[in-house]
C-alpha positions in Angstrom: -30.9 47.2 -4.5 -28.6 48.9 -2.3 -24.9 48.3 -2.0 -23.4 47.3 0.7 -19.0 47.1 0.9 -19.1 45.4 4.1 -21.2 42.2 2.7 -19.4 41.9 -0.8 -16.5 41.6 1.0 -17.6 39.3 3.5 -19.0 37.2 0.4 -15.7 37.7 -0.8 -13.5 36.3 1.8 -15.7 33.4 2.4 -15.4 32.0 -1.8 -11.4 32.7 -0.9 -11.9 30.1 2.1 -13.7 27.6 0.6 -11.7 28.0 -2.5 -8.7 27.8 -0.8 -9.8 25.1 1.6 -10.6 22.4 -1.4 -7.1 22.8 -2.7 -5.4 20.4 -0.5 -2.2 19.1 -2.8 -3.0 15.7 -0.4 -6.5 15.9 -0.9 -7.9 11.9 -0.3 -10.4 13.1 -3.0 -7.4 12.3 -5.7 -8.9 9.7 -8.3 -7.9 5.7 -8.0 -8.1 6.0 -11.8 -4.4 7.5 -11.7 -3.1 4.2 -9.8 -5.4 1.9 -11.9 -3.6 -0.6 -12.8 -1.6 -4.2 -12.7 2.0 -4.0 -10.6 4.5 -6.7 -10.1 6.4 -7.0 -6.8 10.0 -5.8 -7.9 10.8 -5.8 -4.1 9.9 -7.7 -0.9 11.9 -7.8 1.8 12.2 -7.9 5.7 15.0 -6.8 7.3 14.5 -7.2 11.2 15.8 -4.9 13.7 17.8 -7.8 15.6 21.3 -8.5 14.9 21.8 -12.1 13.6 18.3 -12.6 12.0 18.6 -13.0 8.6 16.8 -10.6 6.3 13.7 -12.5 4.5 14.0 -11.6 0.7 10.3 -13.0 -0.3 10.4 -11.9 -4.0 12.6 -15.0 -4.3 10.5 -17.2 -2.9 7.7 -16.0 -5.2 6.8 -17.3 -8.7 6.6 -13.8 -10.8 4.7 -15.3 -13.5 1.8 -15.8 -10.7 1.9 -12.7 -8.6 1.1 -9.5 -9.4 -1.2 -6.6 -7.8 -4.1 -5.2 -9.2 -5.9 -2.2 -7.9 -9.3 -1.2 -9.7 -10.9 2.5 -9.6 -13.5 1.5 -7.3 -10.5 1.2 -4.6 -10.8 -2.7 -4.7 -7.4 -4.4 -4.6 -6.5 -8.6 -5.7 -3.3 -9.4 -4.8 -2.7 -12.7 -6.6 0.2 -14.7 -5.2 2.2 -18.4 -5.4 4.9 -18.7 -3.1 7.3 -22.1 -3.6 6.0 -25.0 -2.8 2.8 -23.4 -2.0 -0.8 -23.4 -3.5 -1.7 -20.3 -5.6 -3.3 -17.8 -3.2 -5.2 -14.4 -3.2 -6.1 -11.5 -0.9 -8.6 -8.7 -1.2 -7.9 -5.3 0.1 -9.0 -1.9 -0.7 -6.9 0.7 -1.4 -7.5 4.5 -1.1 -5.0 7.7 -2.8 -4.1 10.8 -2.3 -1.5 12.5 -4.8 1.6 11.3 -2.8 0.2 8.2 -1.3 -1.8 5.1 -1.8 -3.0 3.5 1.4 -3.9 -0.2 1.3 -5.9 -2.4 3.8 -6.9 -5.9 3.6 -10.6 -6.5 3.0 -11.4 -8.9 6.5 -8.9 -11.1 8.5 -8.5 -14.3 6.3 -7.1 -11.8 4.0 -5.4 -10.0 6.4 -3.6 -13.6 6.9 -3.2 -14.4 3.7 -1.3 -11.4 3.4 1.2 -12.4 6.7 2.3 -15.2 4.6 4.1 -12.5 2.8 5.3 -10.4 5.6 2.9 -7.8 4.3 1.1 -5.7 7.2 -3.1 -5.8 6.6 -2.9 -1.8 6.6 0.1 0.0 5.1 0.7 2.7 2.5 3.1 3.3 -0.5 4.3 6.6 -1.9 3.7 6.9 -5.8 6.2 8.0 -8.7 5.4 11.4 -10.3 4.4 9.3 -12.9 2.4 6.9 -11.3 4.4 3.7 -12.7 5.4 3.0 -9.1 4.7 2.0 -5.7 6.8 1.8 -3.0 7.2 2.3 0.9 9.1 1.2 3.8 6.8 -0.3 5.9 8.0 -0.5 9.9 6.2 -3.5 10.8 6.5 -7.1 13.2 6.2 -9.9 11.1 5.7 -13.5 11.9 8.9 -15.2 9.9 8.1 -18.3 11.4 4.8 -18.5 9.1 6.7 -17.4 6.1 9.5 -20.3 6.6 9.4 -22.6 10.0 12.8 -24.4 9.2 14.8 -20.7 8.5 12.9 -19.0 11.5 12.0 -20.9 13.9 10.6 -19.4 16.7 10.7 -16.2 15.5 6.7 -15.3 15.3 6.8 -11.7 16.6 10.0 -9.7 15.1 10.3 -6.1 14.1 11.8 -4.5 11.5 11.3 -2.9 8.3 9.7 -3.9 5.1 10.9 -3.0 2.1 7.9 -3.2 -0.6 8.2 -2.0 -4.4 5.8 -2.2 -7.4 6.2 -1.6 -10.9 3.1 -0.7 -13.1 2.8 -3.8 -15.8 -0.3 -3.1 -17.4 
């Protein structure tokens, strides 16, 4: 068979691309299995933009021994929730990764809802630990405060700001 320098190094070249090519370091590809797991909230808060509103600090309003965060391999997500004087509640989203990220969006729009009463956004991401033990973001979002307390904020259904979200691996 006869030799030819022009196509080995063609052939070459091209294993260099492709080689090259599926070594993104934020490659979606990245497992769920390195995020699997059961979080607590150790932070959630709103602070809006405006001057005078007060910041919402919803982990104090919520009953830690009934909310946590569980994200599955398959990319499902519960978040399990019980806010004061409220009725145990639940959300499913599905959550993606990439090795600096996990990306979260709420499964349909009763969910999506579910999650507003929390000041939580239905999409938003979360930048993980280097060892995977937390999650956490600053989410610029407008949240409805009214929904999450009508005597506090009334009126205030459409305010922006940023939400501060943290959560620590349990299980």
């Amino acid at each position: 068979m006869p030799y030819c320098s022009r196509c080995t190094l063609a052939a070459v070249v091209l294993l260099a691309v492709a080689f090259l090519g599926g070594c993104d370091t934020d490659n979606p590809s990245s497992p769920l299995e390195e995020v699997e797991g059961v979080y607590a909230f150790t932070e959630l808060r709103f602070e809006p933009i405006a001057q005078g509103i007060t910041p919402a600090n919803v982990l104090a309003r919520l009953d830690s021994a009934r909310t946590d965060v569980e994200v599955f391999g398959s990319g499902r997500v519960l978040i399990r929730f019980k806010l004061q004087d409220r009725p145990s509640d639940l959300a499913d989203a599905t959550a993606t990764a990439t090795r600096s990220t996990v990306r979260f969006t709420a499964s349909t729009e009763a969910d999506a809802a579910r999650l507003a009463q929390l000041l939580i956004p239905p999409t938003f991401s979360l930048s993980r630990s280097p060892d995977d033990q937390r999650l956490s973001g600053e989410i610029s979002t407008t949240a409805n405060l009214q929904a999450f307390d009508a005597t506090l904020y009334q009126g205030l259904t459409a305010q922006p700001g940023t939400l501060y979200l943290t959560l620590d691996r349990v299980e």
